[in-house]
C-alpha positions in Angstrom: 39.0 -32.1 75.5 35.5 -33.2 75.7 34.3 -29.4 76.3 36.1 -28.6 73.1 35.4 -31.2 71.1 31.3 -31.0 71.9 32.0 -27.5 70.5 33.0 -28.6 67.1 30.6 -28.6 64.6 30.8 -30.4 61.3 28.7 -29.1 58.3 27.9 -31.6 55.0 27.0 -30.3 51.6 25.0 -33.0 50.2 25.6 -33.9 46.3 21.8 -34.3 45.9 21.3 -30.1 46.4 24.2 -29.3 44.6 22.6 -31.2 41.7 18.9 -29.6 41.9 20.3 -25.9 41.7 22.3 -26.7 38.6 19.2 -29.0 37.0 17.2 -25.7 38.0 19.3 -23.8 36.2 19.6 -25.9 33.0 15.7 -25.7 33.2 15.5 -21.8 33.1 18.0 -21.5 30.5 16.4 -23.4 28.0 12.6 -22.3 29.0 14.4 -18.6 27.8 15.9 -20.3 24.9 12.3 -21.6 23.7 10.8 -18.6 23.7 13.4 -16.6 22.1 13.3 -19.0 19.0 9.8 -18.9 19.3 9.8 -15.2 18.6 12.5 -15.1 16.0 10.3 -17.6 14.2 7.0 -15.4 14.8 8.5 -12.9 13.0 9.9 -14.6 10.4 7.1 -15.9 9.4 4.8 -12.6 9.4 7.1 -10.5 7.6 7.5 -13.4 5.0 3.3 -14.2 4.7 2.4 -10.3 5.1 2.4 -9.7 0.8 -0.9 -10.4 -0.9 -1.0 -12.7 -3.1 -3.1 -13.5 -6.1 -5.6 -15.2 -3.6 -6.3 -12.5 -1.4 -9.9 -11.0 -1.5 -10.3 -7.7 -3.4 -10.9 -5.4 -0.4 -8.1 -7.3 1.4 -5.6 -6.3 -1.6 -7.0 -2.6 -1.3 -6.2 -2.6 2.4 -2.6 -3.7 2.3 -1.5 -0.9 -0.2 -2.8 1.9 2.1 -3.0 5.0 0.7 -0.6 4.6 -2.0 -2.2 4.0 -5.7 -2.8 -0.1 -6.3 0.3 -1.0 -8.7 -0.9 -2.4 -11.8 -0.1 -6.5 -11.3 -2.6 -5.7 -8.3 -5.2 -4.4 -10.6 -4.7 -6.7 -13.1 -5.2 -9.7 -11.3 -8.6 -8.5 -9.7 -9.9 -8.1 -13.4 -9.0 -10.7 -14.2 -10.1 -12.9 -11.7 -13.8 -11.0 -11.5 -14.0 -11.4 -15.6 -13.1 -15.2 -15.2 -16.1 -15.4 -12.5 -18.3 -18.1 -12.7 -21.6 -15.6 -12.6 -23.1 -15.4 -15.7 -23.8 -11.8 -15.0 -20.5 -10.5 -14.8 -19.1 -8.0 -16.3 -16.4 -8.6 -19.6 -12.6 -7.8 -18.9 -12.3 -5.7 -21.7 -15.0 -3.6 -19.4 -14.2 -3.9 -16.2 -10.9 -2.4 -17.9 -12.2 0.3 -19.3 -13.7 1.7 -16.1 -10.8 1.0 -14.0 -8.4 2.7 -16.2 -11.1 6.1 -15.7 -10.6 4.8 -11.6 -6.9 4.6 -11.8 -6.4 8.2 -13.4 -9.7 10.0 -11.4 -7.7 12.2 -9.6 -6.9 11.3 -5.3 -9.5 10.6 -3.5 -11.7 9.7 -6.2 -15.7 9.7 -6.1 -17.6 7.2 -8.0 -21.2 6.8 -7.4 -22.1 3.3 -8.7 -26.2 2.8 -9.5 -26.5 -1.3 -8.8 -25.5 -3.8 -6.7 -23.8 -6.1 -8.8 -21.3 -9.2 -9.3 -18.4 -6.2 -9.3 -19.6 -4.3 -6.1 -15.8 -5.2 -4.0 -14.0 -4.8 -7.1 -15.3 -1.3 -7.3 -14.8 -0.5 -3.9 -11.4 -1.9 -3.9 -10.5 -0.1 -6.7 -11.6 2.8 -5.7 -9.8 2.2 -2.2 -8.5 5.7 -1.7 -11.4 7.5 -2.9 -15.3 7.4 -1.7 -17.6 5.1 -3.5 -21.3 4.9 -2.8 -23.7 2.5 -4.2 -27.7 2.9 -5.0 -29.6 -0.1 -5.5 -33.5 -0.9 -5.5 -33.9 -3.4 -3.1 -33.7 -2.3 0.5 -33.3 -5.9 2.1 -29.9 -6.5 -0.3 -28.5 -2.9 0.5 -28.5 -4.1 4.0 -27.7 -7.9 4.0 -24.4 -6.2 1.8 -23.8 -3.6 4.6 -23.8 -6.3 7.3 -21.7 -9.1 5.6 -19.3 -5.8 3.8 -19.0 -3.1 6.5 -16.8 -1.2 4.1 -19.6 -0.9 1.4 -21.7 2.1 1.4 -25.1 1.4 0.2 -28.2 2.9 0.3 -31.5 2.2 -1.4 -33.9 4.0 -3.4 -37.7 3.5 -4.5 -38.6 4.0 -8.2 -41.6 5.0 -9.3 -41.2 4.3 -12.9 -42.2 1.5 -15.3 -40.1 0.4 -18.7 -43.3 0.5 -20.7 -43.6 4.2 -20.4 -40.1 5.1 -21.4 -41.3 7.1 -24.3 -44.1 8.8 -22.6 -41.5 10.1 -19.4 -38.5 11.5 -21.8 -41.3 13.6 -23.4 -42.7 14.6 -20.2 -39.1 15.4 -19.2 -38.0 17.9 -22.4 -41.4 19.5 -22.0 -40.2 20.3 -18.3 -36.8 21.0 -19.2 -37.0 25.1 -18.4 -38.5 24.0 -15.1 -38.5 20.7 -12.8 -35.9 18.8 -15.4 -34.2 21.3 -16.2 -29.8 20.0 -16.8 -28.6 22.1 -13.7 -30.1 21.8 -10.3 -30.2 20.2 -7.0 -32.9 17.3 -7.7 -32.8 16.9 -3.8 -35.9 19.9 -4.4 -37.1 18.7 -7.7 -40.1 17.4 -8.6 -39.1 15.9 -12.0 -40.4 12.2 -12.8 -37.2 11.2 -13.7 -35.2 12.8 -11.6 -33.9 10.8 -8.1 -35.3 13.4 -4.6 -35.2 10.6 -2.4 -31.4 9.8 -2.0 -29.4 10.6 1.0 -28.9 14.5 1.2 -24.8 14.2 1.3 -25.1 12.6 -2.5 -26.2 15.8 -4.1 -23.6 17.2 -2.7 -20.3 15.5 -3.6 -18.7 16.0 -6.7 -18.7 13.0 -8.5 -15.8 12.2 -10.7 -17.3 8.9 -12.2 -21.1 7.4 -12.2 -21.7 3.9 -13.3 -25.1 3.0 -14.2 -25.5 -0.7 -13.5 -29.1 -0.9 -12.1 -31.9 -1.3 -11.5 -32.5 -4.6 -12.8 -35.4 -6.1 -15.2 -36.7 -6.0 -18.9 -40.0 -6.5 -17.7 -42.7 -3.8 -18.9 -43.2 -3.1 -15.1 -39.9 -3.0 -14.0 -38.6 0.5 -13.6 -35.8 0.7 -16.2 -32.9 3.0 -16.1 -34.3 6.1 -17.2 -34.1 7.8 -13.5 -30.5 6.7 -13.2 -29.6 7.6 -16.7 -31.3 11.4 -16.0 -29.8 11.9 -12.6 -26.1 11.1 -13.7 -26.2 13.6 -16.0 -28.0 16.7 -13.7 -25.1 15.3 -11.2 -22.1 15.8 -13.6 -24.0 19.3 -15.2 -24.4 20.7 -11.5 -21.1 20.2 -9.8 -20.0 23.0 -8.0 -16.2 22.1 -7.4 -13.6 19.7 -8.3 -12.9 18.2 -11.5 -15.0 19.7 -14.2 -15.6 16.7 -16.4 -17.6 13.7 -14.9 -17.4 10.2 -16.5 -20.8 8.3 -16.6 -20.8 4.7 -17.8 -23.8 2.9 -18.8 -23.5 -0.7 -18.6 -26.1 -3.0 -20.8 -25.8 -0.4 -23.6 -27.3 -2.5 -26.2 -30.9 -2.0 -24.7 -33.5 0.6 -26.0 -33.8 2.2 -22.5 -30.1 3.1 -22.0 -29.7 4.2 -26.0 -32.5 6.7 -26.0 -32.0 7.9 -22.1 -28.3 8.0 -23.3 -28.9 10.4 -26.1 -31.1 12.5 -24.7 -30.1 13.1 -21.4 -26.5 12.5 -22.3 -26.0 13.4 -25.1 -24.0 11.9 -28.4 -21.6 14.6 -28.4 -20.5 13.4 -25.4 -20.2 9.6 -26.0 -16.5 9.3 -26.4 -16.6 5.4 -26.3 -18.6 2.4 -26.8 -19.5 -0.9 -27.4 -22.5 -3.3 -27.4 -22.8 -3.7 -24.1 -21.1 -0.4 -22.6 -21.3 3.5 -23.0 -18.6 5.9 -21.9 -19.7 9.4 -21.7 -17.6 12.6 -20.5 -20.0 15.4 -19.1 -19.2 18.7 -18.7 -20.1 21.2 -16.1 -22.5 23.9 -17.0 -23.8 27.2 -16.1 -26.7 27.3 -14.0 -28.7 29.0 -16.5 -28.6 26.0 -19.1 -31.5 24.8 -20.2 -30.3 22.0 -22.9 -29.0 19.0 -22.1 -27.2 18.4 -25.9 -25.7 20.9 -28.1 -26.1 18.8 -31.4 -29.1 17.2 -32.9 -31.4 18.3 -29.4 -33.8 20.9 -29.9 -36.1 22.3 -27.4 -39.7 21.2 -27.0 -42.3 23.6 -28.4 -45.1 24.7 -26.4 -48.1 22.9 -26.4 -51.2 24.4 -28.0 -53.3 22.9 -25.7 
């Protein structure tokens, strides 16, 4: 009996480890539970948040739509919240409109070569969000600090050598050159024309571009250097496309000063001025042969040679 009974063992399941498992279990259950509502949530909330709003920053809104065409609440609200800017040197609604209804039908992708760096820069870009825009502007230091703050912004800048105070004396210079360094169809990357822009990044003569803004340079001073060179490389650009859309608009903004009316009609040209107001011009160019040596067909005549 005692050999037996020394034999027998007795094994006890203590309450305390029964109790820890299930408290373990409880533990993992609801650590699961957490995160699962915690991604539900997640979720929820970005699919909810993800739509833009009236808020959101121009390029932002641009960005969201991908390559599909901005839908017209979208536009609307970035005119009218860049009309309704607090710059003194923005641009009207009624035309900011008018250039982003030319934006909105420029056939996919669009390019729109923009001379200025203005209040409106984004809005252009974002407007322009499936198409290329490029912008020129005279001051090297602002090209940059926009490229650095603005990845998305193209800009490049470009030294004029002209002054305001001899307006006159350059468009007669030009006309007289017009069978030769001015003449309306050429690549002014090789020309030697006063007015015409040879400094500007090669791949700009190049492009086709569907719609020019002239917005720049700035300054009515007598020394500052006016919009003449602008104005006179817009229109060589839209004469001398090779492909793409024939017509090219050219806007020029500010229209109400003596520069941008006589550059305007000369370089041009009246015929072509299908809309404007104090403050803009809306031309439609045409592309021409390469032997064209007149920039306007009414009310232009060619300059006679010079006796002397």
């Amino acid at each position: 009996m005692k050999n037996n009974n020394s034999n027998t063992k007795l094994i006890l399941l203590h309450p305390y480890i029964q109790k820890q498992g299930g408290s373990n279990r409880l533990w993992l259950l609801a650590f699961v539970s957490f995160f699962t509502v915690a991604f539900l949530l997640t979720l929820i909330y970005t699919r909810e948040y993800s739509t833009p709003t009236a808020s959101t920053s121009t390029t932002a809104a641009a960005a969201t739509f991908g390559g599909a065409p901005l839908p017209t609440t979208v536009i609307n609200t970035l005119l009218h919240y860049a009309s309704t800017s607090n710059n003194s040197f923005h641009m009207a609604y009624a035309e900011l409109k008018q250039i982003s209804d030319v934006l909105r039908k420029c056939s996919s992708p669009c390019n729109f070569l923009v001379f200025g760096l203005t209040q409106e820069t984004l809005l252009w870009k974002a407007l322009n969000h499936n198409g290329r825009t490029v912008f020129i502007d005279e001051n090297r230091y602002y090209a940059a600090y926009m490229e650095e703050k603005h990845p998305e912004i193209d800009a490049y800048d470009v030294q004029y050598t002209t002054k305001l105070s001899d307006l006159h004396e350059l468009v007669a210079s030009t006309k007289k050159q017009i069978r030769n360094e001015c003449r309306p169809v050429q690549n002014l990357l090789f020309s030697e024309c006063k007015l015409g822009l040879n400094d500007l990044p090669n791949h700009v003569y190049e492009v086709d571009w569907d719609v020019i803004l002239v917005d720049g340079p700035r300054g009515e001073w007598p020394d500052a250097p006016g919009r003449m060179s602008p104005i006179f490389t817009s229109g060589v650009l839209a004469r001398s496309k090779k492909g793409g859309n024939a017509k090219t608009h050219v806007f020029v903004h500010d229209f109400y000063g003596e520069v941008e009316r006589v550059c305007g009609d000369e370089f041009l040209c009246k015929e072509n001025l299908v809309e404007s107001s104090d403050t803009l011009g809306h031309y439609v160019l045409e592309r021409m042969d390469a032997n064209s040596f007149q920039f306007c067909t009414q009310n232009s005549t060619l300059p006679k040679a010079s006796s002397s």
